[in-house]
C-alpha beads as a LAMMPS data file, in Angstrom:
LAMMPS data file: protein, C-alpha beads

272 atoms
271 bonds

1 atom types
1 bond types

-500.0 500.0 xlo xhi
-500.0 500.0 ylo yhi
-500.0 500.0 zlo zhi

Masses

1 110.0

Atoms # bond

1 1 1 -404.210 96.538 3.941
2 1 1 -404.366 93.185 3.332
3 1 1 -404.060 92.484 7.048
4 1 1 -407.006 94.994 7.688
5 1 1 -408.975 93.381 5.043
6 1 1 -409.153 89.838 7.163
7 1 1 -409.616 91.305 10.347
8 1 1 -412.905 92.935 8.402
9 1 1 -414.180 89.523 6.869
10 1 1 -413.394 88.031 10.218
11 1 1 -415.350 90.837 12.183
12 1 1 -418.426 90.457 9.498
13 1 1 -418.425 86.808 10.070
14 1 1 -418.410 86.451 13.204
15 1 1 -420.361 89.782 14.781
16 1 1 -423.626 88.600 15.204
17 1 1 -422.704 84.740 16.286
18 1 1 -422.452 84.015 19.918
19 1 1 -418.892 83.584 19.560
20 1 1 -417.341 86.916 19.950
21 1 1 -416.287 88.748 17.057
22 1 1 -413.482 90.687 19.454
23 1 1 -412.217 87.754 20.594
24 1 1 -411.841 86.456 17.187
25 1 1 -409.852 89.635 16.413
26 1 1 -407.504 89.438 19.369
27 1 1 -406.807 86.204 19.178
28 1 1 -405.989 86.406 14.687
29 1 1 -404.154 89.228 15.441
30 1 1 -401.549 87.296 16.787
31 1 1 -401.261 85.023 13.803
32 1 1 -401.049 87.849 11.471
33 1 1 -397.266 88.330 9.810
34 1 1 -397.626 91.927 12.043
35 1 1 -398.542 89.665 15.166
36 1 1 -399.978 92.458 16.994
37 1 1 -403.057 92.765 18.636
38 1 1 -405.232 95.057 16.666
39 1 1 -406.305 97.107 19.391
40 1 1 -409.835 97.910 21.002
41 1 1 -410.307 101.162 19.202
42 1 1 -410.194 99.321 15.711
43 1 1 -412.026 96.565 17.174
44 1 1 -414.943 98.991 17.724
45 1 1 -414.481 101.159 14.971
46 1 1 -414.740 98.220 12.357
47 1 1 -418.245 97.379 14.592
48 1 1 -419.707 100.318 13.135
49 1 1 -419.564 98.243 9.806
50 1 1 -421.927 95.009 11.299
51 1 1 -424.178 97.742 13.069
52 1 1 -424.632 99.154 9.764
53 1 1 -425.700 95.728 8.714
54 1 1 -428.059 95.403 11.302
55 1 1 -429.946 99.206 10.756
56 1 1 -430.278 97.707 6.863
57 1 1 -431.465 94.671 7.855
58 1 1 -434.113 95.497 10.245
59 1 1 -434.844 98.547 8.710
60 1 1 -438.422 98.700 8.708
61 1 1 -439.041 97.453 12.394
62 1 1 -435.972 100.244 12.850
63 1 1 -438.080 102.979 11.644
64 1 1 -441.602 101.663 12.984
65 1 1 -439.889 101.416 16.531
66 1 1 -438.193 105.200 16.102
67 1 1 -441.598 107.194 14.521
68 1 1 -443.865 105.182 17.074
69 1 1 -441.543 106.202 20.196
70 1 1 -441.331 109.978 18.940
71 1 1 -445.491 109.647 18.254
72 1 1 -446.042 108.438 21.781
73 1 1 -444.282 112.023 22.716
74 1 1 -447.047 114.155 20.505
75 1 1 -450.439 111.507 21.358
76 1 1 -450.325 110.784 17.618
77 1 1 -449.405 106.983 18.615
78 1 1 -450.391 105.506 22.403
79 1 1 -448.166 105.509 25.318
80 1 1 -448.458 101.923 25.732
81 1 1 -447.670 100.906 21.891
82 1 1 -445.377 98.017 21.524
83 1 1 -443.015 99.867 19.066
84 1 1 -443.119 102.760 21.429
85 1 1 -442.710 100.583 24.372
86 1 1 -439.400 99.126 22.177
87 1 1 -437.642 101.924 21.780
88 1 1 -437.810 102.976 25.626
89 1 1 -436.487 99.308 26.637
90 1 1 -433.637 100.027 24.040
91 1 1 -432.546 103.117 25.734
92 1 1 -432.958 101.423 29.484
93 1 1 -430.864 98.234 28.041
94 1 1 -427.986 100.281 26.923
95 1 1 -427.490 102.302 29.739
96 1 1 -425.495 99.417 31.738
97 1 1 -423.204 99.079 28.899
98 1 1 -422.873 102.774 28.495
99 1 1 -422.037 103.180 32.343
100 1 1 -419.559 100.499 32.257
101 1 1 -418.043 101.489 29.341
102 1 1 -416.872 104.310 30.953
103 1 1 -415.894 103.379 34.515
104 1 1 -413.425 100.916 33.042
105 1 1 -412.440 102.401 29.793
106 1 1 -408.640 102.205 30.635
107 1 1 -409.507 98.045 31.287
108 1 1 -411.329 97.205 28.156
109 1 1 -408.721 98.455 26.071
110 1 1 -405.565 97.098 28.521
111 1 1 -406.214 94.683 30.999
112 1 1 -409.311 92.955 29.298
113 1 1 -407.823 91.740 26.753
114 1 1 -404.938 89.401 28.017
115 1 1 -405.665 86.070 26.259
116 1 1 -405.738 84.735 29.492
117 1 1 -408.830 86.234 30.293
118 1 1 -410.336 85.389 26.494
119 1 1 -409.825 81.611 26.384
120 1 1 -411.677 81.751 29.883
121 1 1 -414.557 83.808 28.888
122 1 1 -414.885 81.876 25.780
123 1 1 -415.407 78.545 27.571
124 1 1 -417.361 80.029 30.143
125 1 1 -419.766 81.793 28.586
126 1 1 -419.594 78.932 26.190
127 1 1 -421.166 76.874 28.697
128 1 1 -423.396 79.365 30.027
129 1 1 -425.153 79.804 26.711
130 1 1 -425.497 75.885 26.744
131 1 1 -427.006 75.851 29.892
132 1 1 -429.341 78.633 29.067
133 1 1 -430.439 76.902 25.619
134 1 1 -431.144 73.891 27.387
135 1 1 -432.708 75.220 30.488
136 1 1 -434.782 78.038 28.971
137 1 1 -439.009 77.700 28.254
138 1 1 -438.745 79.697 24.657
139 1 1 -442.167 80.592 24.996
140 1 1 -442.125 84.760 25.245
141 1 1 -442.186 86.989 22.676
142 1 1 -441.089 90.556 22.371
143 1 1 -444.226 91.801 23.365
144 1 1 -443.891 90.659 27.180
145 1 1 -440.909 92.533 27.172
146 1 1 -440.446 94.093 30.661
147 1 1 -438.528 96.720 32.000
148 1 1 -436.557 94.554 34.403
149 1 1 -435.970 92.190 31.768
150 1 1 -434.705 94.799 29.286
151 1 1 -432.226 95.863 32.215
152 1 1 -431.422 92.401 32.633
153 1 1 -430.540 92.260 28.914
154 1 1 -428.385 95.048 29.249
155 1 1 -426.491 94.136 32.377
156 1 1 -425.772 90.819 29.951
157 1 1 -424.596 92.838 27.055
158 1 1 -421.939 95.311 29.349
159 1 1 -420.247 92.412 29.791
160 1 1 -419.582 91.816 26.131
161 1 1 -416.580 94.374 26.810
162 1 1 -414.963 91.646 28.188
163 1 1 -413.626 90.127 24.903
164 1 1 -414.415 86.487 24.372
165 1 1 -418.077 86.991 26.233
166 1 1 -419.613 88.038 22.440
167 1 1 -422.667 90.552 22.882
168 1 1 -424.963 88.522 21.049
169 1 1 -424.128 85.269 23.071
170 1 1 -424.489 87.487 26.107
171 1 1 -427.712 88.847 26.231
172 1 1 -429.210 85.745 23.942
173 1 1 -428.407 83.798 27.118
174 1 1 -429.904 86.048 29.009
175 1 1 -433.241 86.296 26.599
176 1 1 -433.407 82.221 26.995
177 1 1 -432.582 82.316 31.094
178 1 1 -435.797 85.070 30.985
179 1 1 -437.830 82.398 28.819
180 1 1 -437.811 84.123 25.527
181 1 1 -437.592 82.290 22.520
182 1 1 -434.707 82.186 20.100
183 1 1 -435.517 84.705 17.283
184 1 1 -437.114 86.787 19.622
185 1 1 -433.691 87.098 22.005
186 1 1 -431.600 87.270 19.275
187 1 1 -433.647 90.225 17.454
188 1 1 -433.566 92.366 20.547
189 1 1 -430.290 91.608 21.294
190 1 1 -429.410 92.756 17.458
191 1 1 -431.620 96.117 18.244
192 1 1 -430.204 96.500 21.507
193 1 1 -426.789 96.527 20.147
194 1 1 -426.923 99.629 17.816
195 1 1 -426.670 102.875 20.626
196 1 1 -424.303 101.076 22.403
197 1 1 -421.872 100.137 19.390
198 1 1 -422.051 103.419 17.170
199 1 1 -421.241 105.004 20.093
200 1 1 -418.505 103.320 21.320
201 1 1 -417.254 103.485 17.775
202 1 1 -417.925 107.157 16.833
203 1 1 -416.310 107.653 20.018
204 1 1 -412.842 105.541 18.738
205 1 1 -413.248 107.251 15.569
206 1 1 -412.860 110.625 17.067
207 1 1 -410.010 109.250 19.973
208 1 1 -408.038 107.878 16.939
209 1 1 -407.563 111.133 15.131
210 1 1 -405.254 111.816 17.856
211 1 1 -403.941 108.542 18.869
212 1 1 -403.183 106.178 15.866
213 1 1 -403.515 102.733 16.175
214 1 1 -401.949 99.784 14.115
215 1 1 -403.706 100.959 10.912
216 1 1 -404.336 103.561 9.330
217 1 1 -407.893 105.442 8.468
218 1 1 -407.421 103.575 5.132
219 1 1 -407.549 100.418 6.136
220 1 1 -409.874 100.794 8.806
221 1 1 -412.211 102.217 6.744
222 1 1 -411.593 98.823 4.251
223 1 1 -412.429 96.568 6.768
224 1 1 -415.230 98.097 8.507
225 1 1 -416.879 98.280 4.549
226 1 1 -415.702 94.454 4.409
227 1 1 -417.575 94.059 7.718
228 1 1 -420.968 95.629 7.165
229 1 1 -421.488 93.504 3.239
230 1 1 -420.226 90.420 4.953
231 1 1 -422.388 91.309 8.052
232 1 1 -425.475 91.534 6.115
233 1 1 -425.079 87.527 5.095
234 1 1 -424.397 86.395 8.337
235 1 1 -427.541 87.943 9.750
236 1 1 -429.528 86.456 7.483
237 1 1 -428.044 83.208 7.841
238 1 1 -428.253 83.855 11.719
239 1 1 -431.653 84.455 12.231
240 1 1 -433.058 80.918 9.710
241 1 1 -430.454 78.950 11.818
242 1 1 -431.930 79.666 15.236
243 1 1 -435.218 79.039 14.423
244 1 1 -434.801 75.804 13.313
245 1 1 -431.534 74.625 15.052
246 1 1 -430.060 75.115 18.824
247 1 1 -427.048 76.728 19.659
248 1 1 -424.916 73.626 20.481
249 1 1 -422.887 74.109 17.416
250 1 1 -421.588 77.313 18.587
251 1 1 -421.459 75.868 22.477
252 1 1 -419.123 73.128 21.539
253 1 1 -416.991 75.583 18.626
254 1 1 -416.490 78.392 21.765
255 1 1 -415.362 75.306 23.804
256 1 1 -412.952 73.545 21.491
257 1 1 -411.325 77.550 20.822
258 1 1 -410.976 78.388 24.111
259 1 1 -409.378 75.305 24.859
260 1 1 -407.469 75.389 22.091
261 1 1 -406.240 79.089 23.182
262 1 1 -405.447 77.851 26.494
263 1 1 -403.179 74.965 25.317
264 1 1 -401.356 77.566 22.935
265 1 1 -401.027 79.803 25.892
266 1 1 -399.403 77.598 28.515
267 1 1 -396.539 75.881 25.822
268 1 1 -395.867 79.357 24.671
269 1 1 -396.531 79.048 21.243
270 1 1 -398.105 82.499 21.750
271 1 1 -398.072 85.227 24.583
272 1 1 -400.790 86.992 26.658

Bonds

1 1 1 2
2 1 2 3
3 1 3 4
4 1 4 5
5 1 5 6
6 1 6 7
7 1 7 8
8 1 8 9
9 1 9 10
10 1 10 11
11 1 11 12
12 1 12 13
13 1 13 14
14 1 14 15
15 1 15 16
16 1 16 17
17 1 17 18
18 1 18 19
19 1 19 20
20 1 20 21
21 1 21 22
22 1 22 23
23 1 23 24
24 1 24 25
25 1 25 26
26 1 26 27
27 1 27 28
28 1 28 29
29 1 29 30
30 1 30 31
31 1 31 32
32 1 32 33
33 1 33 34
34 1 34 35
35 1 35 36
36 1 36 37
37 1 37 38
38 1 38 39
39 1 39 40
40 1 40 41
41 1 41 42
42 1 42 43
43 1 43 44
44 1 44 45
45 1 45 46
46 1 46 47
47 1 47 48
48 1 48 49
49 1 49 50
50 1 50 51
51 1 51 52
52 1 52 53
53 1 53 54
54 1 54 55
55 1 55 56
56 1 56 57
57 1 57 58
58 1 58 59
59 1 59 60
60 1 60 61
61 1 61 62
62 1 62 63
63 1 63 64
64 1 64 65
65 1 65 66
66 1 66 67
67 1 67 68
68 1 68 69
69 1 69 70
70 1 70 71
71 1 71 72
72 1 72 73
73 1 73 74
74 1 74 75
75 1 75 76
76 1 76 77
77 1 77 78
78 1 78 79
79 1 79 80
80 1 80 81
81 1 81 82
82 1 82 83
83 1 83 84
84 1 84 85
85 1 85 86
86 1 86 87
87 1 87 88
88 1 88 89
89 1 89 90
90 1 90 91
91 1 91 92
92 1 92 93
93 1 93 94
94 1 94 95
95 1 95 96
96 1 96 97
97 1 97 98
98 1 98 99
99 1 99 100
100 1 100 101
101 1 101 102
102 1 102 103
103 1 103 104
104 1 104 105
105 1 105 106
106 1 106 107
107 1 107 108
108 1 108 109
109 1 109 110
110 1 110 111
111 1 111 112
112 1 112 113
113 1 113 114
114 1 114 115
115 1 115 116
116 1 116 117
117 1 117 118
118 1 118 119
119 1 119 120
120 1 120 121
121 1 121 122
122 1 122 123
123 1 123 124
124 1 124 125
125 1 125 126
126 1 126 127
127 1 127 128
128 1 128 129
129 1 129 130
130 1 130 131
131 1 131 132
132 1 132 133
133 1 133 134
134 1 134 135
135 1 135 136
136 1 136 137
137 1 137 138
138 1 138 139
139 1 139 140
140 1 140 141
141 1 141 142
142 1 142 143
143 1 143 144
144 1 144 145
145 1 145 146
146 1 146 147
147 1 147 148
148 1 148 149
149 1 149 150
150 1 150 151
151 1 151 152
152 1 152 153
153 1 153 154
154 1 154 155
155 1 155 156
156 1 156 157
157 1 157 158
158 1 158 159
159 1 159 160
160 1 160 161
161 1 161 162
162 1 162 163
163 1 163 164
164 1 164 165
165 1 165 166
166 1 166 167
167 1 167 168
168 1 168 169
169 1 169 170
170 1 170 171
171 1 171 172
172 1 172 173
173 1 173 174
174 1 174 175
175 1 175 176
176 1 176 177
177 1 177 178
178 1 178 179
179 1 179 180
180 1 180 181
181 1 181 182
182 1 182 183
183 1 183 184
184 1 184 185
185 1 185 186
186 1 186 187
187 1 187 188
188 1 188 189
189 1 189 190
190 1 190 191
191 1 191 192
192 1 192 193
193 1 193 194
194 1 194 195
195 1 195 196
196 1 196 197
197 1 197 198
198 1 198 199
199 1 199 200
200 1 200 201
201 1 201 202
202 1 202 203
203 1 203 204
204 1 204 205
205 1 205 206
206 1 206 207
207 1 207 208
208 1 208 209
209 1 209 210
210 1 210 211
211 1 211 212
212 1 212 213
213 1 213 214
214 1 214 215
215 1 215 216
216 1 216 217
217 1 217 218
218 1 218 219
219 1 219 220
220 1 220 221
221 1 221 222
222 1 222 223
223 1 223 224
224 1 224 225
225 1 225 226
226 1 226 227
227 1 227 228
228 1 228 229
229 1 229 230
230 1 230 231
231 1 231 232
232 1 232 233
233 1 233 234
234 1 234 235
235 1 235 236
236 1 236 237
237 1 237 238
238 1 238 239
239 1 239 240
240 1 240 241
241 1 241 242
242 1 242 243
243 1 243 244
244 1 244 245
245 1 245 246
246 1 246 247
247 1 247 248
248 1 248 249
249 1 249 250
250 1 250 251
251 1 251 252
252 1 252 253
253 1 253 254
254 1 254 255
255 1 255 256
256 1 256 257
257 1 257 258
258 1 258 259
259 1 259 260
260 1 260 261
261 1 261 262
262 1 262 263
263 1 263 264
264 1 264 265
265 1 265 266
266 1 266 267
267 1 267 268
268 1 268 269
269 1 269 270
270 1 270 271
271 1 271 272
């Protein structure tokens, strides 16, 4: 429990920074007195927690962007409405993720998730966010959203199921690449997020009644509750940072980890 109860505060903390939450888990899982990797289906179960975090936190735009795309359907609210408009650009952005998902299923939860693979994502897309915070004009807003960008943002989020990419830092990089500004990539990456993960979740809820993981419903359940209150904080604290600060503090942190990682790796101090 008290195992499960870290991974949670971990997962909370670290969800919505662009520093990937499931590589955070993978790699603490190793450090744990179980030193065992906690698995992809927990990993995505205990996301359901954070996404939580994010339907209470943007509740209102949440609802606006849901009743508005349903009115567009009846003429009681214009086809062309922005919150309308928002809710078809969520569906189009998480169809890449949802495709993926499922072509390499047996990947994500194998292959994927050799450290190997996460120190070099880490750094990489460490870089890559860099480059993109540095590089990008920050001068659109969410109402220029286009359908090529929103599939744009969601061919950046699919490859958040590599661990050590982070969803967030994936399509915020993309959002600053396209010229968006930092609240306003970070928001629809946030919104963009919540098909994809309560899907992949309810979907590791309902594989895990038949194929138990490292812990139980229990403590799942424990640390996806730690998850969503800690979540709620960190999104808060997320979204003043960004609009006043760049994203070189979590550049050179996904660095110095990954690097880290990789040293660990090669002397052996921990395995693949």
């Amino acid at each position: 429990m008290l195992e499960a109860l870290i991974l949670g505060l971990v997962q909370g903390l670290t969800e919505f920074l662009p520093i990937s939450s499931s590589a955070h888990l993978r790699i603490l899982g190793e450090f744990l007195p179980g030193a065992q990797d906690p698995g992809a289906a927990f990993t995505a179960i205990t996301q359901l927690g954070t996404e939580t975090a994010v339907l209470v936190f943007f509740w209102r735009d949440i609802v606006r962007i849901v009743s508005h795309w349903f009115g567009s359907f009846t003429g009681r609210v214009p086809r062309n409405d922005p919150d309308a408009r928002m809710g078809w650009l969520i569906i189009i952005g998480t169809i890449p993720i949802v495709v993926l998902g499922l072509l390499f299923q047996d990947e994500i939860e194998t292959t994927f998730r050799s450290l190997w693979i996460v120190a070099t994502t880490l750094i990489v897309f460490g870089i890559i966010l860099g480059l993109a915070d540095w590089a990008g004009r920050k001068t659109r807003t969410l109402d220029q959203l286009t359908v090529g960008h929103g599939i744009l943002f969601g061919l950046a989020q699919a490859l958040a199921l590599i661990p050590g990419v982070s969803r967030s830092g994936g399509t915020i990089s993309m959002g600053l690449f396209l010229g968006y500004e930092r609240p306003a990539a970070a928001r629809y990456a946030f919104l963009l997020a919540i098909p994809a993960v309560f899907g992949s979740g309810l979907y590791q809820v309902y594989k895990s009644l038949g194929e138990p993981g490292p812990y139980g419903p229990i403590e799942t359940a424990a640390a996806t509750l730690v998850a969503f209150v800690v979540g709620i904080l960190i999104i808060a604290f997320f979204m003043r940072y960004i609009s006043r600060h760049s994203y070189l503090l979590f550049v050179v942190y996904r660095i110095a980890l990954g690097g880290l990682l990789l040293v660990l790796l090669a002397t052996g101090v921990i395995d693949a």
